[in-house]
C-alpha positions as CSV (number, residue, x, y, z in Angstrom):
1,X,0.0,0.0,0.0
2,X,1.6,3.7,-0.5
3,X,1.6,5.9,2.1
4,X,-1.6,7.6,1.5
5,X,-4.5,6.1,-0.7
6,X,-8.1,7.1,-1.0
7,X,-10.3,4.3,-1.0
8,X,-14.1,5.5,-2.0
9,X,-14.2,8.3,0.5
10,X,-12.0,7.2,3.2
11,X,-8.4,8.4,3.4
12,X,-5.8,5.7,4.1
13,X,-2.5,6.9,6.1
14,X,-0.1,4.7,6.4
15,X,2.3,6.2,9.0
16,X,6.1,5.5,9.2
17,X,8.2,4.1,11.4
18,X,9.0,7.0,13.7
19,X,5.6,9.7,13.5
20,X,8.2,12.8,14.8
21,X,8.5,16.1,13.6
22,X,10.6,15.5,11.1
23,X,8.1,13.5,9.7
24,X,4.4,15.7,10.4
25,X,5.0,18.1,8.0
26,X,5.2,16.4,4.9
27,X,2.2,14.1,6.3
28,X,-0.2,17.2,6.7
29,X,0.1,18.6,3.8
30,X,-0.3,15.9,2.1
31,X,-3.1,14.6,3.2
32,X,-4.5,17.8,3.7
33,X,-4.1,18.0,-0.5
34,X,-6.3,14.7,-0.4
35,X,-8.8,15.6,1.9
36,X,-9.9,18.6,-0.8
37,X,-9.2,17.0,-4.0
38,X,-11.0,13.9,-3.4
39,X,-14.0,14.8,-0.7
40,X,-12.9,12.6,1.6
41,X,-15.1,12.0,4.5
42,X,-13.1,9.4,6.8
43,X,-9.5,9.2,7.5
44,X,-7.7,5.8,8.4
45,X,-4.5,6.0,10.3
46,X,-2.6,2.8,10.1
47,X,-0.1,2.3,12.7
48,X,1.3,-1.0,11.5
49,X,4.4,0.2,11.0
50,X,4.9,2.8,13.8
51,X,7.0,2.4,16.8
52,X,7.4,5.3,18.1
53,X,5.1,9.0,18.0
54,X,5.9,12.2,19.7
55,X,3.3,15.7,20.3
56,X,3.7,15.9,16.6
57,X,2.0,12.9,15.8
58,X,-0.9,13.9,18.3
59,X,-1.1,17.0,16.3
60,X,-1.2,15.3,13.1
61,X,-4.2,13.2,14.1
62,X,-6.5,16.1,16.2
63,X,-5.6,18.5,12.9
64,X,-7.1,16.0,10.8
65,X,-10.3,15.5,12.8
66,X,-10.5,19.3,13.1
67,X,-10.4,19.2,9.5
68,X,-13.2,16.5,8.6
69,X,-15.2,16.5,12.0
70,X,-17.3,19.5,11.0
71,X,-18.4,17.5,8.0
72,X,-19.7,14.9,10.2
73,X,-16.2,12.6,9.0
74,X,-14.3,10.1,11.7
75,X,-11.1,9.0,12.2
76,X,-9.9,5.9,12.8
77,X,-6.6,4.1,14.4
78,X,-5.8,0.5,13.1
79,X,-2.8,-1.9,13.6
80,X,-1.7,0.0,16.9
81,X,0.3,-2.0,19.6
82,X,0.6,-1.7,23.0
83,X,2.5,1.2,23.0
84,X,0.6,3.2,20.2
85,X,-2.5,2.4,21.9
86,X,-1.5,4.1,25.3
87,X,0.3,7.0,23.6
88,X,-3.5,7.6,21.9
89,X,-5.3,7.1,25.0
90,X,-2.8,8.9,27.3
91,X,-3.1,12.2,24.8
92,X,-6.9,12.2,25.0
93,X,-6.8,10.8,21.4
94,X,-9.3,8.0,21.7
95,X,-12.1,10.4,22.3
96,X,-12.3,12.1,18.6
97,X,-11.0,8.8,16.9
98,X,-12.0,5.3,17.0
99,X,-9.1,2.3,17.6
100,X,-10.3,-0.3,15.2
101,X,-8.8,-3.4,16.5
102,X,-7.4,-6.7,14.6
């Protein structure tokens, strides 16, 4: 799968290894691009490959929701470990987006 994919009307995000601030930048904008060319209504954050997240991560996520919440969108977690999963629930996270679990 490439790193961002729109599938019908849901956005598909696969996230790399290290989600840092390095890293947030080029993620926003482009799936910021997405999210207006192709009225996208859900976005899918797959954590699969992800080991480690910092604030910039967080930010990615809650800027995303800001973005399609008000549209009546979601946003959804998948493939998140142990560690992922309390990093999400720790940040508040788990209350705008929904951990879909394998």
């Amino acid at each position: 799968m490439e790193e961002f994919q729109v599938i019908d009307n849901c956005l598909m995000i696969k996230l790399p290894e290290e989600v840092d601030h390095h890293r947030a930048d080029y993620i926003c904008r482009n799936a910021d691009r997405l999210l207006i060319r192709d009225d996208v209504m859900h976005v899918v954050f797959d954590f699969e490959e992800t080991k480690f997240m910092d604030s910039s991560g967080i930010g990615i996520i809650m800027g995303r929701y800001r973005k399609i919440s008000c549209f009546g969108g979601r946003v959804y977690a998948i493939h998140a470990d142990e560690r992922i999963q309390k990093i999400l629930k720790l940040s508040g996270l788990t209350q705008v987006l929904e951990v879909l679990y394998d």
